[in-house]
mmCIF file as Biopython writes it, N, C-alpha, C and O atoms, coordinates in Angstrom:
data_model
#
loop_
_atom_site.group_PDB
_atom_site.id
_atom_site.type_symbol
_atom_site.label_atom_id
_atom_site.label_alt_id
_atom_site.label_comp_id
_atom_site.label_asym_id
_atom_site.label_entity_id
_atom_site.label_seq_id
_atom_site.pdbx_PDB_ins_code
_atom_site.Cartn_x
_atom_site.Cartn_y
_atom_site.Cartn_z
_atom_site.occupancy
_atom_site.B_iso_or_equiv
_atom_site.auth_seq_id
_atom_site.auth_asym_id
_atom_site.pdbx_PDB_model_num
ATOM 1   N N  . UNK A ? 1  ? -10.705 14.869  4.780  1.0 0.0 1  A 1 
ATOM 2   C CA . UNK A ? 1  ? -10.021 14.690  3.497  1.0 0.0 1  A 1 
ATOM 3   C C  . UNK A ? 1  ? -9.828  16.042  2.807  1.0 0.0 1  A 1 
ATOM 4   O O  . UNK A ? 1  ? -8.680  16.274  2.426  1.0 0.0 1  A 1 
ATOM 5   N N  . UNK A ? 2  ? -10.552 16.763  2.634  1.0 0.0 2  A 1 
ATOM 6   C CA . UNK A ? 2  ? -10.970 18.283  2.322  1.0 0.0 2  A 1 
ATOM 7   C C  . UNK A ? 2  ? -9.834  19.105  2.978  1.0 0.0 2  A 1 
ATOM 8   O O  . UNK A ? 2  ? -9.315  19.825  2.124  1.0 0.0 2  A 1 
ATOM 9   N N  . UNK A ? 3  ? -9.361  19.224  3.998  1.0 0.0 3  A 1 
ATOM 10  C CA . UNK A ? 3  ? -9.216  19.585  5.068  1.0 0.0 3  A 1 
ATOM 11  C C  . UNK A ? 3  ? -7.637  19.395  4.560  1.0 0.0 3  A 1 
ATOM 12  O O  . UNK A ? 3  ? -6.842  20.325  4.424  1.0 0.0 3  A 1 
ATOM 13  N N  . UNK A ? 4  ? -7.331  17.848  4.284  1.0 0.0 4  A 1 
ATOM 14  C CA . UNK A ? 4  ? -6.053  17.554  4.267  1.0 0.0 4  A 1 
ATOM 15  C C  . UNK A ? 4  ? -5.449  18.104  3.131  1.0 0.0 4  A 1 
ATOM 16  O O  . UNK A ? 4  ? -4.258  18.326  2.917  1.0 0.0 4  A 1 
ATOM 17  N N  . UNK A ? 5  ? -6.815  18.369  2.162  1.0 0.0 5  A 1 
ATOM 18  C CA . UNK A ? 5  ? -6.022  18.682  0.749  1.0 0.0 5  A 1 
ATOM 19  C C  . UNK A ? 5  ? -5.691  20.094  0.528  1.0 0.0 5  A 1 
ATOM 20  O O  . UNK A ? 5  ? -4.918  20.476  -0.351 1.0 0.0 5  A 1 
ATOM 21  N N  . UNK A ? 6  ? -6.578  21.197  1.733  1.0 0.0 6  A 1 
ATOM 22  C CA . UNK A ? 6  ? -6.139  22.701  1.303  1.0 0.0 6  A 1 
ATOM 23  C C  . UNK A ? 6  ? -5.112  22.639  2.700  1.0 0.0 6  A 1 
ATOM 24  O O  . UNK A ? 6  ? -4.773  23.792  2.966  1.0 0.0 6  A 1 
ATOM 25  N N  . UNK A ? 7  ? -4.747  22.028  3.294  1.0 0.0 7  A 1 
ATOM 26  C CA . UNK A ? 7  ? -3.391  22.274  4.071  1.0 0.0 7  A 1 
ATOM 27  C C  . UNK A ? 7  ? -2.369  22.596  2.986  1.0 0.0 7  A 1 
ATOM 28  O O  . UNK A ? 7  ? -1.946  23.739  2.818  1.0 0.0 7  A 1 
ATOM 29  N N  . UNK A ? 8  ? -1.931  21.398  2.149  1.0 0.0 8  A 1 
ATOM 30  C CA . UNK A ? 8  ? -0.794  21.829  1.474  1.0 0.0 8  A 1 
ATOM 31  C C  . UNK A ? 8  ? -1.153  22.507  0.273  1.0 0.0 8  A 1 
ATOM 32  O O  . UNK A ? 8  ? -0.498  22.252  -0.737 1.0 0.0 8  A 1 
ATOM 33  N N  . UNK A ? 9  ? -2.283  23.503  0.206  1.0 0.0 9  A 1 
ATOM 34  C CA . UNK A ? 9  ? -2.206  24.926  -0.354 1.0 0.0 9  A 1 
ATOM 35  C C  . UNK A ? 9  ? -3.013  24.644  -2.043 1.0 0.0 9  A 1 
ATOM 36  O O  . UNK A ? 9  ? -3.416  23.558  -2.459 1.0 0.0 9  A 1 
ATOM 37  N N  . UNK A ? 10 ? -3.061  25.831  -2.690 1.0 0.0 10 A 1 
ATOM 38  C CA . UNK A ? 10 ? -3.598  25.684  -4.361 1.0 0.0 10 A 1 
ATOM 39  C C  . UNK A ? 10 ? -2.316  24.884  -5.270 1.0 0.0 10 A 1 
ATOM 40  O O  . UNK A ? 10 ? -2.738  24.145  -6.159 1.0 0.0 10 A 1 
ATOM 41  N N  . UNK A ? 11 ? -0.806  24.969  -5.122 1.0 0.0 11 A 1 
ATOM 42  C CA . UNK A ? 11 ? -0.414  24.435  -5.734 1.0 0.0 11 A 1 
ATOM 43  C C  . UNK A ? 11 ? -0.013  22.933  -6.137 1.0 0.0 11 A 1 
ATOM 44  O O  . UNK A ? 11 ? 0.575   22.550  -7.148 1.0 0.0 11 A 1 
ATOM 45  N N  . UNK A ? 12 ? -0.598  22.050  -4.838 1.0 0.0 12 A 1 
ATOM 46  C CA . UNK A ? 12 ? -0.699  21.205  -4.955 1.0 0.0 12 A 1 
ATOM 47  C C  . UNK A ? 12 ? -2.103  20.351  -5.565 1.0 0.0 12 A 1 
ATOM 48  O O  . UNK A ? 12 ? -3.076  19.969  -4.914 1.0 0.0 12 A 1 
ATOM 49  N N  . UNK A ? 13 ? -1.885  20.228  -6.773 1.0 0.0 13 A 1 
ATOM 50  C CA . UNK A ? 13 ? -3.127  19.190  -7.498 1.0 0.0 13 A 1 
ATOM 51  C C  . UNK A ? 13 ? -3.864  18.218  -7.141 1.0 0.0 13 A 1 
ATOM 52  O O  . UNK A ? 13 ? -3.442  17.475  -6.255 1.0 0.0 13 A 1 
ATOM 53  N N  . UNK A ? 14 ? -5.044  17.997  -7.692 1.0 0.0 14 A 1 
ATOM 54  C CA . UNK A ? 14 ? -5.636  16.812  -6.745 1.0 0.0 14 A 1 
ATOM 55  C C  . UNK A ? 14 ? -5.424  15.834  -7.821 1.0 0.0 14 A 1 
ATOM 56  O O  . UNK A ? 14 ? -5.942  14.733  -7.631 1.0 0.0 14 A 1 
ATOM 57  N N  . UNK A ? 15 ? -4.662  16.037  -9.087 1.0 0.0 15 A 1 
ATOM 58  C CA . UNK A ? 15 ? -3.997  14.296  -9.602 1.0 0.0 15 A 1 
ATOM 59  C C  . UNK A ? 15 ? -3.112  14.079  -8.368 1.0 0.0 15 A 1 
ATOM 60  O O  . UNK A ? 15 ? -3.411  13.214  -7.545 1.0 0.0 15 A 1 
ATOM 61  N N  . UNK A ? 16 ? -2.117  14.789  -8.238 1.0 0.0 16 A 1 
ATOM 62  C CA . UNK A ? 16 ? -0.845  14.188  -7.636 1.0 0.0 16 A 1 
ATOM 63  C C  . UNK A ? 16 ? -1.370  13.956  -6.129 1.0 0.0 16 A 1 
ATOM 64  O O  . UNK A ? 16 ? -0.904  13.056  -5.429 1.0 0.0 16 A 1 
ATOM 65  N N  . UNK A ? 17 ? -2.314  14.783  -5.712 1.0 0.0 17 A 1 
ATOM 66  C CA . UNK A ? 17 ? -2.607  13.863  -4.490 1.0 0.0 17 A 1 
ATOM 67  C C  . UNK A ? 17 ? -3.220  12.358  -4.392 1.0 0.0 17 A 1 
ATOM 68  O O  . UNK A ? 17 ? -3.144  11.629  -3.403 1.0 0.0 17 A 1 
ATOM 69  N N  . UNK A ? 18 ? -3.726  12.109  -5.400 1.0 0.0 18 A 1 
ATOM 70  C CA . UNK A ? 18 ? -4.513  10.913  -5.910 1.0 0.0 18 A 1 
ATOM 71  C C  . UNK A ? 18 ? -3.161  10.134  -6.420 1.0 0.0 18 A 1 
ATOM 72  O O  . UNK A ? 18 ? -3.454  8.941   -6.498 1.0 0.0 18 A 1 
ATOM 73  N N  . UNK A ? 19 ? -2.131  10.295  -6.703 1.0 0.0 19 A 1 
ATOM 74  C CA . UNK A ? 19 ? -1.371  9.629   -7.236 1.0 0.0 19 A 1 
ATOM 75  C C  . UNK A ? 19 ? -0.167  8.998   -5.971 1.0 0.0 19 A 1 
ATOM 76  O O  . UNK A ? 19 ? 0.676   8.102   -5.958 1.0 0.0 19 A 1 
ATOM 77  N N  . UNK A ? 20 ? -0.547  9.798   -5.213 1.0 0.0 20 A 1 
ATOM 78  C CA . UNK A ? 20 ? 0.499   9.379   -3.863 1.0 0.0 20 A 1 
ATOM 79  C C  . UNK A ? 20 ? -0.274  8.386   -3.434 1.0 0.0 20 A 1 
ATOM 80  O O  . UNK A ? 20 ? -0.024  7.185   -3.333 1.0 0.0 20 A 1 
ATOM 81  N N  . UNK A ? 21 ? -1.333  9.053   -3.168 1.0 0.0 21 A 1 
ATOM 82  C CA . UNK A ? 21 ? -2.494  7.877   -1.858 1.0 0.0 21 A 1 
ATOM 83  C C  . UNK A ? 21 ? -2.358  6.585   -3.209 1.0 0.0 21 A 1 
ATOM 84  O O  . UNK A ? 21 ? -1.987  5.568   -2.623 1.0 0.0 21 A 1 
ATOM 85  N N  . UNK A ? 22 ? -2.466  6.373   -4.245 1.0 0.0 22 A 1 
ATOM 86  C CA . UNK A ? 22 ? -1.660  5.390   -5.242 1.0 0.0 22 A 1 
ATOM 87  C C  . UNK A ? 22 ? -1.001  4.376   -4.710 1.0 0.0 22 A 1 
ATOM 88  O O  . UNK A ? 22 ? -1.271  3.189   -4.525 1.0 0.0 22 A 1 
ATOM 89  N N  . UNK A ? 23 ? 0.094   5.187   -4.454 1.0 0.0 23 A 1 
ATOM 90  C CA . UNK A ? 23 ? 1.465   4.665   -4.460 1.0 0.0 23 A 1 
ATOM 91  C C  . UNK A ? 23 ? 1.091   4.030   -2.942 1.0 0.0 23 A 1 
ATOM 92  O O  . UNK A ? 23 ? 1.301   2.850   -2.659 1.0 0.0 23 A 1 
ATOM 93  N N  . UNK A ? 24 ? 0.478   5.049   -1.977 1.0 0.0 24 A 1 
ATOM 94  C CA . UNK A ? 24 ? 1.026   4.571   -0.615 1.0 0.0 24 A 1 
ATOM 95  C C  . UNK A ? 24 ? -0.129  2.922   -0.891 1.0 0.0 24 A 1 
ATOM 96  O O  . UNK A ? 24 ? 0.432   1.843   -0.697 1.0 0.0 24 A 1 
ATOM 97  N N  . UNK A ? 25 ? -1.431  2.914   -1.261 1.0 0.0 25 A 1 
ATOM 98  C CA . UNK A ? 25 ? -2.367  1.828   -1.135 1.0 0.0 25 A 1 
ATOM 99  C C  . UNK A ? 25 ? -1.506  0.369   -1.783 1.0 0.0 25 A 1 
ATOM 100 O O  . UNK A ? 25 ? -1.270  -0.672  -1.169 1.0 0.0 25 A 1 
ATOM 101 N N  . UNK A ? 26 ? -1.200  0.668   -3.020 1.0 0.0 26 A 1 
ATOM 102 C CA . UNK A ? 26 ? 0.294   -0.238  -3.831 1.0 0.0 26 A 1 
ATOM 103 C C  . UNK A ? 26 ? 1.008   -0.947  -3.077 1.0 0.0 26 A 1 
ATOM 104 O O  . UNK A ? 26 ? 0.963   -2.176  -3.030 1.0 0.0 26 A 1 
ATOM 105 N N  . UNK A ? 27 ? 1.860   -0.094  -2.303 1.0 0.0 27 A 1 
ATOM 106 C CA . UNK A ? 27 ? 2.490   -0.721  -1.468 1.0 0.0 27 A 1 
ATOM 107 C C  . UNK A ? 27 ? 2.435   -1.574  0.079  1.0 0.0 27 A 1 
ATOM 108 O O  . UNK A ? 27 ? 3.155   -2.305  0.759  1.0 0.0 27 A 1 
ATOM 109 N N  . UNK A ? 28 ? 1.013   -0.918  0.119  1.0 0.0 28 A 1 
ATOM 110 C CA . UNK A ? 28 ? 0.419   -1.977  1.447  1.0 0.0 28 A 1 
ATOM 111 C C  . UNK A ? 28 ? 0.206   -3.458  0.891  1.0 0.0 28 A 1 
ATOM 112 O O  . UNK A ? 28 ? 0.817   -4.467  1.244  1.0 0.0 28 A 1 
ATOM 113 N N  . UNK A ? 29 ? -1.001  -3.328  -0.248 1.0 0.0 29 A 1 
ATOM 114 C CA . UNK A ? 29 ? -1.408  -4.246  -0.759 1.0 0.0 29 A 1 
ATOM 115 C C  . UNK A ? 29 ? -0.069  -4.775  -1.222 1.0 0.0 29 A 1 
ATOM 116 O O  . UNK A ? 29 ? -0.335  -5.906  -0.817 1.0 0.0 29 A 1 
ATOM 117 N N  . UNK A ? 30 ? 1.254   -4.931  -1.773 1.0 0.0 30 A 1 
ATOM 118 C CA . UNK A ? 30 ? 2.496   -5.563  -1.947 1.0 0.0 30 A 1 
ATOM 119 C C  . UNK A ? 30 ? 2.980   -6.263  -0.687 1.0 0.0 30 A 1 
ATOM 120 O O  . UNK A ? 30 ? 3.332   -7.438  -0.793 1.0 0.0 30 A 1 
ATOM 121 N N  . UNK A ? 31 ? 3.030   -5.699  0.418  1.0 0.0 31 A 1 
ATOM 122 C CA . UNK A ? 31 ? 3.028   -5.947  1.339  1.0 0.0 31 A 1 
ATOM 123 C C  . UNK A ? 31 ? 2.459   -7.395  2.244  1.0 0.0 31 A 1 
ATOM 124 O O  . UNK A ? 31 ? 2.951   -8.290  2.931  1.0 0.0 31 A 1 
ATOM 125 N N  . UNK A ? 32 ? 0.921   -6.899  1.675  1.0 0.0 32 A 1 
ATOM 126 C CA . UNK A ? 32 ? 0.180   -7.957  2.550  1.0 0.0 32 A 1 
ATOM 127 C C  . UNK A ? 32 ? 0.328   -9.272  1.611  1.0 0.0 32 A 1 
ATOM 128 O O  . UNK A ? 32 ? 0.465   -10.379 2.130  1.0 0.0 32 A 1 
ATOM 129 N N  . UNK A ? 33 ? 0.283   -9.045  -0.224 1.0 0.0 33 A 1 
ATOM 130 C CA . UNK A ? 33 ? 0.670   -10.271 -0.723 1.0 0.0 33 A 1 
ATOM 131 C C  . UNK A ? 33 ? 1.988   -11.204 -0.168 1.0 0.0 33 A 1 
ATOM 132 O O  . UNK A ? 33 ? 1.824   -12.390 0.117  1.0 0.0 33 A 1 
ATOM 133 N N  . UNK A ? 34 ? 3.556   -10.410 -0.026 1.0 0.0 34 A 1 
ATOM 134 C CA . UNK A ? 34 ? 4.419   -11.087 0.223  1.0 0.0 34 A 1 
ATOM 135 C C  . UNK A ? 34 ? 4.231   -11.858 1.776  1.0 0.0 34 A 1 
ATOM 136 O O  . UNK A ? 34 ? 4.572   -12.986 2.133  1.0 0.0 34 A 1 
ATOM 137 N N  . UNK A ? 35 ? 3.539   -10.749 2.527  1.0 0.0 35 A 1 
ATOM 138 C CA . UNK A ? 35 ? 2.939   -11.763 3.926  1.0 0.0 35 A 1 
ATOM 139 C C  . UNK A ? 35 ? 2.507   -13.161 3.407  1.0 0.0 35 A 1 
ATOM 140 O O  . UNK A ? 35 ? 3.054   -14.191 3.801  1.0 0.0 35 A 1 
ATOM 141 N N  . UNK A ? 36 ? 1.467   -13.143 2.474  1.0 0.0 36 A 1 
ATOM 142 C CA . UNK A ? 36 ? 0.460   -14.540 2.482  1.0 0.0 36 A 1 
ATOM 143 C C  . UNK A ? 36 ? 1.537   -15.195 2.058  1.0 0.0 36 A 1 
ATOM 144 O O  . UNK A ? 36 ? 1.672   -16.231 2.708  1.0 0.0 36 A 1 
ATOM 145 N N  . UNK A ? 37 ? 2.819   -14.965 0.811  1.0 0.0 37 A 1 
ATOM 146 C CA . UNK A ? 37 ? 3.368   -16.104 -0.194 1.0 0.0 37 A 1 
ATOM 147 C C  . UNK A ? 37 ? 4.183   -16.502 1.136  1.0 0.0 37 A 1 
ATOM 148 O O  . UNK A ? 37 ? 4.530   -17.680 1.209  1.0 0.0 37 A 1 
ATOM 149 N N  . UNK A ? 38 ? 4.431   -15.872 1.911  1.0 0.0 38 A 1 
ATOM 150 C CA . UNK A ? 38 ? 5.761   -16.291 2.963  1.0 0.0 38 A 1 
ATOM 151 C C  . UNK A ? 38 ? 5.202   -16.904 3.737  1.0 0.0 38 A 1 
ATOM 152 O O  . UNK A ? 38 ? 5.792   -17.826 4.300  1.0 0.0 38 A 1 
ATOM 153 N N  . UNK A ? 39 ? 3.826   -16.596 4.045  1.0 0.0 39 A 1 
ATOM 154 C CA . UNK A ? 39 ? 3.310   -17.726 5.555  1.0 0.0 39 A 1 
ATOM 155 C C  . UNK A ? 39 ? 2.835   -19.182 4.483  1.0 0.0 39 A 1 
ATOM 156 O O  . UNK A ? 39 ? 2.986   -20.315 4.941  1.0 0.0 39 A 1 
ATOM 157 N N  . UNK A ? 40 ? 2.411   -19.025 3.420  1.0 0.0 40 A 1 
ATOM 158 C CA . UNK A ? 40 ? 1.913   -20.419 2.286  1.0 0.0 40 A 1 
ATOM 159 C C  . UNK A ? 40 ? 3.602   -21.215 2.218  1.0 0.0 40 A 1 
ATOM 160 O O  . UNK A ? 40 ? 3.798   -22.430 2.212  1.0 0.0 40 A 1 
ATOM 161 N N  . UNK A ? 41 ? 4.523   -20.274 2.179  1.0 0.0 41 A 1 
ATOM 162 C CA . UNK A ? 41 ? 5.877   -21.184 1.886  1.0 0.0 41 A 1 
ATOM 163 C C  . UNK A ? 41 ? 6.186   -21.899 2.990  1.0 0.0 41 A 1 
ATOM 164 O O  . UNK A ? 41 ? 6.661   -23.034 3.035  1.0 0.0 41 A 1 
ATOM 165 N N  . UNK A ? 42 ? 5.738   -20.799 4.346  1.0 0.0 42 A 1 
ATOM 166 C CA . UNK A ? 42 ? 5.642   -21.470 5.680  1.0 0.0 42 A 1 
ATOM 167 C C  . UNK A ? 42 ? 5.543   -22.596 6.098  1.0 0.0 42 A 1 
ATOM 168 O O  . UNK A ? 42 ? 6.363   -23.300 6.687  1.0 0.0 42 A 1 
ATOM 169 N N  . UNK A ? 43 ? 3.967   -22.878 5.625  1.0 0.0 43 A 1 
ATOM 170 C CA . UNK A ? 43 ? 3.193   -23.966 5.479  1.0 0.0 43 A 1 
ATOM 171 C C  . UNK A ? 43 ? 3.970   -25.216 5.152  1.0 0.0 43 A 1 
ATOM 172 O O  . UNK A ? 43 ? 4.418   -26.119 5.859  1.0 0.0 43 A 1 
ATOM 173 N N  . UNK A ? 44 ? 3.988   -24.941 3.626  1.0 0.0 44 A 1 
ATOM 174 C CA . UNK A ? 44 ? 4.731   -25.817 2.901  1.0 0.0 44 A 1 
ATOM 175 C C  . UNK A ? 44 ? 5.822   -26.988 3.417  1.0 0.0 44 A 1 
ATOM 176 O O  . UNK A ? 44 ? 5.895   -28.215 3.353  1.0 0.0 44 A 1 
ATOM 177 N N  . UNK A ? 45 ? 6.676   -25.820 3.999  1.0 0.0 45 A 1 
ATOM 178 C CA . UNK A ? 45 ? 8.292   -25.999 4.455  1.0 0.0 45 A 1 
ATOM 179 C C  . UNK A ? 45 ? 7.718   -27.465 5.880  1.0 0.0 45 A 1 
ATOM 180 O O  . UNK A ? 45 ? 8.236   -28.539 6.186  1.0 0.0 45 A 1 
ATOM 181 N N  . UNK A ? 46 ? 6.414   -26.709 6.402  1.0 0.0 46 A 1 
ATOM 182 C CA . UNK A ? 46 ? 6.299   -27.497 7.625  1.0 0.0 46 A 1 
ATOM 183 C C  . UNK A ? 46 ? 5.643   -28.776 7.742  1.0 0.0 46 A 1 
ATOM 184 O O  . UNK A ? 46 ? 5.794   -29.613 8.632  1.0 0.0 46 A 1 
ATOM 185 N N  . UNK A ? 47 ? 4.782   -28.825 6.577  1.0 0.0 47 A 1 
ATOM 186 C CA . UNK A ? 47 ? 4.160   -30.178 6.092  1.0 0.0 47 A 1 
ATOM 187 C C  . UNK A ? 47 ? 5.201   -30.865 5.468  1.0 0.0 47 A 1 
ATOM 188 O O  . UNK A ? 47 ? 5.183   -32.015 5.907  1.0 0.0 47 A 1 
ATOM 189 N N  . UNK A ? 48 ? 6.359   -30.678 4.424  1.0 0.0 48 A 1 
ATOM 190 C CA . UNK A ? 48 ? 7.088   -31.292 4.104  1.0 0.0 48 A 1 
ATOM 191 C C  . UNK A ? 48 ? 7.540   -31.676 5.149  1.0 0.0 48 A 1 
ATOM 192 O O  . UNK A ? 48 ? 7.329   -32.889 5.154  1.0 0.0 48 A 1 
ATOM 193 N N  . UNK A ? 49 ? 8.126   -31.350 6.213  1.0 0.0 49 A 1 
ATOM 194 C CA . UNK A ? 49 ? 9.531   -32.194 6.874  1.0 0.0 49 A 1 
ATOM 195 C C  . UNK A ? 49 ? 8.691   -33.210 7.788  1.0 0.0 49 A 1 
ATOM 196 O O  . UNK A ? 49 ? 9.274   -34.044 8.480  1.0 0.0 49 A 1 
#
């Protein structure tokens, strides 16, 4: 982690690195919610008929 953060040098901050890994965790977790609502609608669709 250390390692990853003086690759891209002193001018890069450790907010904005904290603010990416953010964004990237955000969007997994968005991700895995629309998985569950789509396999639950799944469900749904297949018990109804």
């Amino acid at each position: 982690m250390l390692f990853f953060f003086y690759q891209f040098g002193e001018n890069v901050t450790l907010q904005k690195l904290i603010k990416s890994i953010h964004k990237i965790f955000s969007m997994q977790i968005r991700k895995v919610f629309i998985g569950i609502k789509h396999s639950i609608l799944n469900n749904f669709l297949l018990n109804g008929t």
